[in-house]
TORTOR-981497 format. One record per residue (C-alpha): x, y, z. Coordinates in steps of 0.05 Angstrom, whole numbers, plus 5000, padded with zeros to 4 digits. Example, Ala and Ser with C-alpha at 12.3 -4.5 7.8 and 13.67 -1.06 7.14 Angstrom:
! residues 2
<px->5246; py->4910; pz->5156>
<px->5273; py->4979; pz->5143>
***
This chain:
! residues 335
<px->4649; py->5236; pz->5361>
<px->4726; py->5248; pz->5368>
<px->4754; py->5189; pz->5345>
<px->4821; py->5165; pz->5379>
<px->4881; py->5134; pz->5355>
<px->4937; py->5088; pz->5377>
<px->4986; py->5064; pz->5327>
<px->5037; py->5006; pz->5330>
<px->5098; py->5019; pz->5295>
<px->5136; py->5086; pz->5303>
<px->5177; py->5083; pz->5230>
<px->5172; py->5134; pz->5189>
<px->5110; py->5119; pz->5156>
<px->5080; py->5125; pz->5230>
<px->5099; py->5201; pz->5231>
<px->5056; py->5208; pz->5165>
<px->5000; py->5176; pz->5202>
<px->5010; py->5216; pz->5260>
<px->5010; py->5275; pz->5227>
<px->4937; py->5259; pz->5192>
<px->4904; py->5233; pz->5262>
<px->4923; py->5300; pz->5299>
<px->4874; py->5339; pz->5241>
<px->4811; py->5293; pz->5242>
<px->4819; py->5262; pz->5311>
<px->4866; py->5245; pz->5372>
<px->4933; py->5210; pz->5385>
<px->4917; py->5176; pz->5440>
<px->4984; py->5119; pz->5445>
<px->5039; py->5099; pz->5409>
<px->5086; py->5036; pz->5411>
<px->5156; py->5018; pz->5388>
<px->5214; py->4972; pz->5420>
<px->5253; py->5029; pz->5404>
<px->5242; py->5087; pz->5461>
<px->5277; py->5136; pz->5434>
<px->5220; py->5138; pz->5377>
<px->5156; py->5132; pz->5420>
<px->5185; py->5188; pz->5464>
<px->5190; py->5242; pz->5401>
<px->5119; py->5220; pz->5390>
<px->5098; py->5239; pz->5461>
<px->5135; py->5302; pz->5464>
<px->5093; py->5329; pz->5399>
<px->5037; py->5299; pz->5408>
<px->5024; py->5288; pz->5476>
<px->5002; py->5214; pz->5473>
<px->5012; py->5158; pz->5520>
<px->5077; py->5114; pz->5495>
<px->5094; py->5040; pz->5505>
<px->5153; py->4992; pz->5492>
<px->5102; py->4932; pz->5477>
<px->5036; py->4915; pz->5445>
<px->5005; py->4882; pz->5496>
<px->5011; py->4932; pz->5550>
<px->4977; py->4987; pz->5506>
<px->4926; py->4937; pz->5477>
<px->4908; py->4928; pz->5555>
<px->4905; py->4994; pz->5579>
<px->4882; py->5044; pz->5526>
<px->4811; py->5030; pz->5533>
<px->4788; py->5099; pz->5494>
<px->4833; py->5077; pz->5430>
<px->4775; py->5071; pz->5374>
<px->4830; py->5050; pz->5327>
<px->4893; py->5021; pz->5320>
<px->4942; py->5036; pz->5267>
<px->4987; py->4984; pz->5251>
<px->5054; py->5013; pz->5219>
<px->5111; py->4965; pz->5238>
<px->5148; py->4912; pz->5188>
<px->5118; py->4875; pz->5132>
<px->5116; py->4817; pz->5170>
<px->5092; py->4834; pz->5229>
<px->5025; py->4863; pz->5207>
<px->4989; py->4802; pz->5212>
<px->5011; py->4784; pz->5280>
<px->4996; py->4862; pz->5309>
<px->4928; py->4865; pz->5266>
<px->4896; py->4803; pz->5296>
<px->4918; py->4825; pz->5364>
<px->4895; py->4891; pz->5361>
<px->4823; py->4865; pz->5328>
<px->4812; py->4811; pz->5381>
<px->4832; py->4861; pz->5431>
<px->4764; py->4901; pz->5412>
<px->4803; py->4958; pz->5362>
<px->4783; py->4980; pz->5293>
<px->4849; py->4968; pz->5249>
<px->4881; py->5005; pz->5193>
<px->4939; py->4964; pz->5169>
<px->4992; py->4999; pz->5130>
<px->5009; py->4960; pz->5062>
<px->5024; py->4905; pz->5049>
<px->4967; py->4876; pz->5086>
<px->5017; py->4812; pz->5095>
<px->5066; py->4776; pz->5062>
<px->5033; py->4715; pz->5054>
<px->4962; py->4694; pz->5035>
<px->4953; py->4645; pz->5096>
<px->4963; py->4703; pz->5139>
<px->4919; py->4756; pz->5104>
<px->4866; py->4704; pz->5105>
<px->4876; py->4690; pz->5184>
<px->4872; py->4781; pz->5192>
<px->4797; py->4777; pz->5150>
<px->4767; py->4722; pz->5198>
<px->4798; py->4758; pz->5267>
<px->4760; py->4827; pz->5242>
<px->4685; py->4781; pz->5223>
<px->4701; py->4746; pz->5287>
<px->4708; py->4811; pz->5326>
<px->4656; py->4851; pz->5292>
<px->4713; py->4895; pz->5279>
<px->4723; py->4936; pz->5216>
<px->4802; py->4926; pz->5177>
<px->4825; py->4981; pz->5130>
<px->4876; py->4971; pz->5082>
<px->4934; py->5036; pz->5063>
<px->4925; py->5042; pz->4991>
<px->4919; py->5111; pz->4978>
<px->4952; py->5109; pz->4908>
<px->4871; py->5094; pz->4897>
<px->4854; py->5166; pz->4905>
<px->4910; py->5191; pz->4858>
<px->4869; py->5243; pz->4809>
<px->4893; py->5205; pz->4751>
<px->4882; py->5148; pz->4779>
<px->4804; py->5161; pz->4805>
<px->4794; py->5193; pz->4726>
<px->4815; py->5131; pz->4686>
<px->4775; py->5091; pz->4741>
<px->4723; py->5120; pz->4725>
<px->4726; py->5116; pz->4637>
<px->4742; py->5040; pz->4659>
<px->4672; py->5040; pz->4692>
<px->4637; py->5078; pz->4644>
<px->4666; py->5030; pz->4580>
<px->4705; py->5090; pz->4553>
<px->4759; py->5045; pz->4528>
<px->4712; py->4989; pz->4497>
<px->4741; py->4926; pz->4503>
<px->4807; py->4922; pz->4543>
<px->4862; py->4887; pz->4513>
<px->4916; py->4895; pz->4551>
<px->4962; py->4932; pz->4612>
<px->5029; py->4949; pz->4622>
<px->5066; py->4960; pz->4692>
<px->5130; py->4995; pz->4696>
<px->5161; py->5006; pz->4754>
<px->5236; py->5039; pz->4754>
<px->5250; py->5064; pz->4831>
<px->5321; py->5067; pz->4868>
<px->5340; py->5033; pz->4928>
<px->5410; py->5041; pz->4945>
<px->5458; py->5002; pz->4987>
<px->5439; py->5050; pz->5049>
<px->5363; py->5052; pz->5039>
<px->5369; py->4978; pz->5067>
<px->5435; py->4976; pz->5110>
<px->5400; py->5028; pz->5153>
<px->5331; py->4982; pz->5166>
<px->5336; py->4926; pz->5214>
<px->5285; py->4891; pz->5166>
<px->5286; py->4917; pz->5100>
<px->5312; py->4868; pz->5054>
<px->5294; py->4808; pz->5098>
<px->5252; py->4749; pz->5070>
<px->5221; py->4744; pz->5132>
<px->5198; py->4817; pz->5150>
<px->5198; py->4850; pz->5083>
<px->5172; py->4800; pz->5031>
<px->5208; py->4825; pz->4973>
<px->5206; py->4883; pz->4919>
<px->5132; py->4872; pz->4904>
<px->5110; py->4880; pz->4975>
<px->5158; py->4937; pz->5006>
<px->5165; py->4982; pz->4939>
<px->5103; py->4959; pz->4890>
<px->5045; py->4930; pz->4924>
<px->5012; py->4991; pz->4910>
<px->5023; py->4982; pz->4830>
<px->4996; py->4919; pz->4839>
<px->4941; py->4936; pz->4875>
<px->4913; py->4979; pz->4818>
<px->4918; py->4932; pz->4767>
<px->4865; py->4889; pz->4808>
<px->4824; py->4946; pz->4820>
<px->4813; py->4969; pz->4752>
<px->4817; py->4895; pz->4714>
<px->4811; py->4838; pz->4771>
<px->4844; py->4781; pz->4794>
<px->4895; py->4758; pz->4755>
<px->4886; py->4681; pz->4732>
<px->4962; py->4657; pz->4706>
<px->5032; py->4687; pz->4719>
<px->5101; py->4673; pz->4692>
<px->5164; py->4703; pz->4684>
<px->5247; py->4722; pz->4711>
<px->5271; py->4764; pz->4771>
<px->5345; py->4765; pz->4793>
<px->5383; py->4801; pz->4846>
<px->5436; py->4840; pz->4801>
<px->5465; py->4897; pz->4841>
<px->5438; py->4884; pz->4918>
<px->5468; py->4819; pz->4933>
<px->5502; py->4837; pz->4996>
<px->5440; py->4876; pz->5022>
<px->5372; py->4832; pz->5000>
<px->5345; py->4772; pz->5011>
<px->5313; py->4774; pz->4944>
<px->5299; py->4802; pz->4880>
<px->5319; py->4874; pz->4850>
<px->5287; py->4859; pz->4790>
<px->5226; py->4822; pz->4752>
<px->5197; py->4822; pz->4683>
<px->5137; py->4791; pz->4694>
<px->5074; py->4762; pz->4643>
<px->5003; py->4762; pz->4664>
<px->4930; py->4741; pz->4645>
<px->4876; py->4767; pz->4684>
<px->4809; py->4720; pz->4689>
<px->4770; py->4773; pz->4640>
<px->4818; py->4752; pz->4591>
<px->4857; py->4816; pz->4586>
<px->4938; py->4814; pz->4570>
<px->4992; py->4848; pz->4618>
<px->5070; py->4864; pz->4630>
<px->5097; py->4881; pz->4695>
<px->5169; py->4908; pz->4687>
<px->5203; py->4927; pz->4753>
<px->5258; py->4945; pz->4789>
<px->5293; py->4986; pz->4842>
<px->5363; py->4989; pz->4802>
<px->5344; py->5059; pz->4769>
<px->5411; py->5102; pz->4776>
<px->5407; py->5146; pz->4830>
<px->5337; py->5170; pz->4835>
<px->5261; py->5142; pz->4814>
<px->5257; py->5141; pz->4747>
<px->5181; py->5122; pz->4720>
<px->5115; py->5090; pz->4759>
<px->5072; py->5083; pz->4698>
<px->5002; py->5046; pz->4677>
<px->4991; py->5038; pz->4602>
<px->4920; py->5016; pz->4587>
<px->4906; py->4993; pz->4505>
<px->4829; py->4982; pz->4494>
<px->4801; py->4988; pz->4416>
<px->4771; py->5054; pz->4434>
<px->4817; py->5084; pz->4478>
<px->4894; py->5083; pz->4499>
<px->4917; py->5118; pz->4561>
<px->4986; py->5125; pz->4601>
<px->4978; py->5146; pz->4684>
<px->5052; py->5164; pz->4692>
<px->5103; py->5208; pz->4732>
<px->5142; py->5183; pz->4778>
<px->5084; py->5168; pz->4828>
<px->5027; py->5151; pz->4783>
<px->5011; py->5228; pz->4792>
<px->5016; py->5253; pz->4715>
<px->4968; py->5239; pz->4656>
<px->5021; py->5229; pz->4616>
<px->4977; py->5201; pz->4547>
<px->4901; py->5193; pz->4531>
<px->4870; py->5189; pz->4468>
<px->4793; py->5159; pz->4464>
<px->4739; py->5151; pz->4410>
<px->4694; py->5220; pz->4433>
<px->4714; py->5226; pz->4496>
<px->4769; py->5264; pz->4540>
<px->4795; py->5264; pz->4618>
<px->4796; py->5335; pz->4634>
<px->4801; py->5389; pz->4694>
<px->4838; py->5344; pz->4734>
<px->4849; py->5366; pz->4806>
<px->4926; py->5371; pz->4830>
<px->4953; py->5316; pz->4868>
<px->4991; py->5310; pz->4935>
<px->5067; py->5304; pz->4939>
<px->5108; py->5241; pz->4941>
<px->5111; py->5208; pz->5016>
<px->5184; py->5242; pz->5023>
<px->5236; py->5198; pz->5069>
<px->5298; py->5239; pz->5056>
<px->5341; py->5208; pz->5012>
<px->5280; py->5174; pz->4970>
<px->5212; py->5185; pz->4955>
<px->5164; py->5134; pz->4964>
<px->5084; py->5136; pz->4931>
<px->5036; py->5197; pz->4940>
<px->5017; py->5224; pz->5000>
<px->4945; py->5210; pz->5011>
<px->4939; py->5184; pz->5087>
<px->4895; py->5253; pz->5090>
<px->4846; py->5217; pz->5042>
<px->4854; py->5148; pz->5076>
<px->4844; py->5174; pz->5145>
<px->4775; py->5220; pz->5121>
<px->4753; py->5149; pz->5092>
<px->4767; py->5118; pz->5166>
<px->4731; py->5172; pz->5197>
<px->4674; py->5178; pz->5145>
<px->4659; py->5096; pz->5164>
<px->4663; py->5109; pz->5235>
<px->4623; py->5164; pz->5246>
<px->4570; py->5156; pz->5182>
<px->4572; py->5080; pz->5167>
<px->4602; py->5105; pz->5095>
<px->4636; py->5050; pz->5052>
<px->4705; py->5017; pz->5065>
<px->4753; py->5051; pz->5016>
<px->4791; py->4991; pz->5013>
<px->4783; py->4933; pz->5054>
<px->4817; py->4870; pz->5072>
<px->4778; py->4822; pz->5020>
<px->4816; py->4876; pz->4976>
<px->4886; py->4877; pz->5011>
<px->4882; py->4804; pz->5001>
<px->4876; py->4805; pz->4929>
<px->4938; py->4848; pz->4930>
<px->4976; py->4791; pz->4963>
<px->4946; py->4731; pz->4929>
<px->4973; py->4766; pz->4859>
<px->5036; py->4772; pz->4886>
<px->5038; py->4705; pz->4912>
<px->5020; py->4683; pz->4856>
<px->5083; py->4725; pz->4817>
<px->5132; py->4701; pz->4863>
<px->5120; py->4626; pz->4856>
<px->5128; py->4636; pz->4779>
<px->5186; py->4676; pz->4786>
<px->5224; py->4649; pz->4851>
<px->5239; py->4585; pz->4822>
***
């Protein structure tokens, strides 16, 4: 079965996408209000291209699924119409930027009999996957606490040149565009995350954001465990740290780099993560870097479900968690 692909959104997170899609199936359409960009996607890869959702939802019959890559929020909106359209969907992150919506995605894909996949490839990260895995198998006893730090740059430019970045309305904020990923991974290894408090402030991208540059956030998780999220996108002139600092009493680790892509610390009662594989390279957008590149493993997943009924790497009960915690963040913070 040769699975084919449309996607929504021709950005430069599509190109990554498209990129993936031409090695495990076909790029059938493409869509953007922007012609200019659909047309370099039909030139290289020799897909079908449209200046508005409805008219490729309508006539790309073949499309098995549709890969939503436009603004934060406008995922909702394309992901319900591409699901009650009859498509499969995989939704770039953040699945939305608000919980009402996110909620309103889930019940289009049961309604359709459709399936939803969620981007979060920092999942397959090799660190990542390994300290996953000692969480599973109890290697750091009882957890008492996490810490999140997050130190990225955004300049000025990074946002002057989007015609949504830094908007309230169709980028959500630091936690959606730059970290939902982070926060992703703090519910999948520890939960959902019970109480939030904390400060954010817009020091040095007042003329450019709707929103907060930086947070210092506390949380409690519902198993009781302790964490710190300490973020921002002020970090002078390049990406400084994406790190994960787990304290258990029999074991202490640190996932670090600047992409979650180094094992930076580790030290356990009788046990040690070894042989890890290499990791991919930061998504690179020219000036910046954004998280790892792992579409390759996100797109296998999509294919592995499709063709052998194989489980949902991350799906949108999960995607929703992401933006319920980060709901729940802002409404402590953005007071």
């Amino acid at each position: 079965m040769n699975i084919k692909f449309g996607i929504i959104g021709c950005g430069r997170i599509a190109e990554r996408h498209a990129e993936h899609i031409n090695l495990l199936g076909t790029l059938t359409a493409v869509c953007d209000i922007k012609n200019d960009r659909t047309a370099l996607f039909r030139e290289k890869y020799g897909c079908n291209d449209y200046d508005d959702v409805e008219s490729l939802l309508e006539q790309e019959h073949e499309i098995d699924v549709i890969s939503v890559c436009t603004p934060n929020g406008l995922h909702a909106e394309h992901t319900i119409m591409a699901l009650k359209a009859g498509f499969h969907v995989l939704c770039e992150k953040p699945m939305a930027t608000s919980v009402a919506d996110a909620e309103k995605m889930i019940n289009a894909a049961l309604q359709s009999n459709k399936r939803l996949f969620i981007v979060k490839q920092n999942r397959f990260n090799p660190p990542v996957q390994a300290v996953k895995k000692a969480i599973n198998e109890g290697r750091f006893g009882d957890i008492f606490s996490v810490q999140l730090n997050c130190f990225w740059n955004r300049n000025p430019e990074y946002y002057k040149n989007s015609d949504w970045k830094g908007t309230l309305t169709l980028d959500g904020g630091t936690l959606f565009t730059q970290f939902s990923h982070f926060i992703d991974l703090l519910y999948y290894f520890f939960g959902d995350v019970s109480d939030a408090m904390g400060f954010s402030h817009n020091f040095n991208h007042r003329e450019t954001i709707e929103f907060e540059d930086t947070g210092m956030v506390a949380i409690r998780f519902y198993n009781g465990i302790l964490g710190t999220i300490n973020y921002t996108v002020n970090s002078y002139r390049k990406n400084m740290e994406g790190s994960i600092t787990i304290f258990g009493d029999k074991g202490t680790v640190k996932i670090g780099g600047q992409y979650l892509n180094e094992l930076e610390y580790q030290q356990f009662e009788d046990f040690e993560i070894t042989d890890l594989p290499p990791g991919n390279p930061p998504n690179n957008y020219g000036e910046y870097r954004g998280s790892m590149s792992n579409h390759d493993k996100v797109y296998a997943n999509v294919v592995d479900v499709l063709q052998n009924g194989s489980e949902i790497a991350t799906n949108g009960f999960e995607g929703l968690k992401t933006v319920e915690i980060i709901d729940k963040i802002y409404r402590a913070i953005r007071k």
